[in-house]
C-alpha positions in Angstrom: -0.8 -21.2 31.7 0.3 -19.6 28.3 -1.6 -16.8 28.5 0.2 -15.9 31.8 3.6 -15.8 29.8 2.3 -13.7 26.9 3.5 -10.8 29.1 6.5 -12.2 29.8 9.7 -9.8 29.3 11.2 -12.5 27.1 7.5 -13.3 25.4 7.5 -12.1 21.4 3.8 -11.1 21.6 3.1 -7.9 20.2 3.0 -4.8 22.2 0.0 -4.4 22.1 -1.1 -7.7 22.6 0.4 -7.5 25.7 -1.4 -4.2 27.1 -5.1 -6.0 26.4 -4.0 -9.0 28.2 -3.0 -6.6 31.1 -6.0 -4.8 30.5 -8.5 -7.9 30.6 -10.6 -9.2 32.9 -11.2 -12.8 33.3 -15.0 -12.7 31.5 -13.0 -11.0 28.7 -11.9 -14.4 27.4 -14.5 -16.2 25.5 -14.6 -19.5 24.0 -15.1 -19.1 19.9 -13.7 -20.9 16.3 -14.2 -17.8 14.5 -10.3 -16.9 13.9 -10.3 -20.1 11.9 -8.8 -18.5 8.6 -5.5 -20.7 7.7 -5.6 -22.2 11.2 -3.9 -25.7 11.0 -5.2 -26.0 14.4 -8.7 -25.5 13.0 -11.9 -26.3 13.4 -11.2 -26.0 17.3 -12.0 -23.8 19.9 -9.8 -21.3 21.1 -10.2 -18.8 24.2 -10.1 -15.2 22.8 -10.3 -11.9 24.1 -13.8 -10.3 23.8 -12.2 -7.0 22.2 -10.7 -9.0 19.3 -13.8 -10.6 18.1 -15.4 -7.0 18.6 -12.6 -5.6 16.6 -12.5 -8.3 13.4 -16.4 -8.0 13.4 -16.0 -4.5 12.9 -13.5 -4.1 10.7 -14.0 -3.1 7.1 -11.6 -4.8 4.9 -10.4 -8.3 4.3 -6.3 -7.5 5.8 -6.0 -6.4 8.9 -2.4 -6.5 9.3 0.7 -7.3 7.6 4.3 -8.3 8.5 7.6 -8.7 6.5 9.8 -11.8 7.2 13.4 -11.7 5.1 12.0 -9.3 2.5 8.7 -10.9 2.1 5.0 -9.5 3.0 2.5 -11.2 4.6 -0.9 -10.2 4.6 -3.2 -11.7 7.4 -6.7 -11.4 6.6 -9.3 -11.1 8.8 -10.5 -13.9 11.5 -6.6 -15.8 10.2 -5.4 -17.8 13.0 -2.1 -16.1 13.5 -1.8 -14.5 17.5 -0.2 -10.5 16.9 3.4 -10.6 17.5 6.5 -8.5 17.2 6.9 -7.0 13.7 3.3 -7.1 13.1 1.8 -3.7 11.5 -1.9 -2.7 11.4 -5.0 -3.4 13.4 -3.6 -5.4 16.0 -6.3 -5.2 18.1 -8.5 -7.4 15.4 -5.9 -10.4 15.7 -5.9 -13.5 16.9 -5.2 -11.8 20.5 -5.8 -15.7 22.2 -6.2 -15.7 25.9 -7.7 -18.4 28.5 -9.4 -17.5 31.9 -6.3 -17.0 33.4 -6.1 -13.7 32.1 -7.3 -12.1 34.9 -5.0 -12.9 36.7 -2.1 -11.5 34.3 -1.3 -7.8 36.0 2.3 -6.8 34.2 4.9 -7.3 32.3 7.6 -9.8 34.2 10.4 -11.8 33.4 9.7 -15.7 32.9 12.1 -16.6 35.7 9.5 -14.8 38.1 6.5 -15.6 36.8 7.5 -19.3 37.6 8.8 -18.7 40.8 5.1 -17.1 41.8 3.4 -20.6 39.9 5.7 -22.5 42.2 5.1 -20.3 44.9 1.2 -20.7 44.6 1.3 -24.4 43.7 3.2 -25.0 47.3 1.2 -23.2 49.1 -2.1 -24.6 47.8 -0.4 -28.4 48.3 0.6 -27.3 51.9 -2.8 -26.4 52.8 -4.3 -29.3 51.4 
């Protein structure tokens, strides 16, 4: 269900994180370990989008983005474990962009509070007709 809430009004996921969530189909997630780089998660399997693989593969350089936190820099290197959010500058699209099957399913940008209702919603209606 997380990827559902990365496009969530309140969600801190980069913009354009969002937009190829919206964008993606469901065979667009893909089971891989590649974005492994200072993972502490890691080795594990993560669902990814397609485009980011794609994108880090292609990339020529070992930063792809960078972000500053209370005056300090951060580089992220290529295939690092760290999903794009807010404040994030660079080749976004090469992230960490994670996302499960669901992601299909995930149409816009909503606030939480509605996305739950519609999970509730759904979950009722499947347990009614059961």
């Amino acid at each position: 269900m997380g990827t559902r809430f990365i496009a969530a009004e309140e969600s801190n996921a980069h913009p354009d994180y969002v937009r190829a969530v919206i964008a993606a189909r469901a065979e667009d997630s893909v089971r891989t370990n590649r974005f492994h780089v200072e993972c502490p998660l890691c080795p594990s399997t993560h669902g990814v989008l397609r485009q980011a693989i794609e994108a880090a593969d292609a990339f020529q350089g070992e930063y792809v983005a960078e972000i500053e936190i209370g005056g300090q820099r951060t580089q992220i290197a290529r295939f690092r474990g760290t999903p794009p959010f807010k404040g994030f500058h660079g080749h976004i699209e090469a992230m960490a962009c994670y996302a499960g099957q669901s992601v299909g399913d995930v149409k816009r940008v909503q606030p939480a509070a509605d996305i739950m209702a519609e999970l509730v919603a759904e979950a009722e209606r499947l347990l009614n007709r059961a």
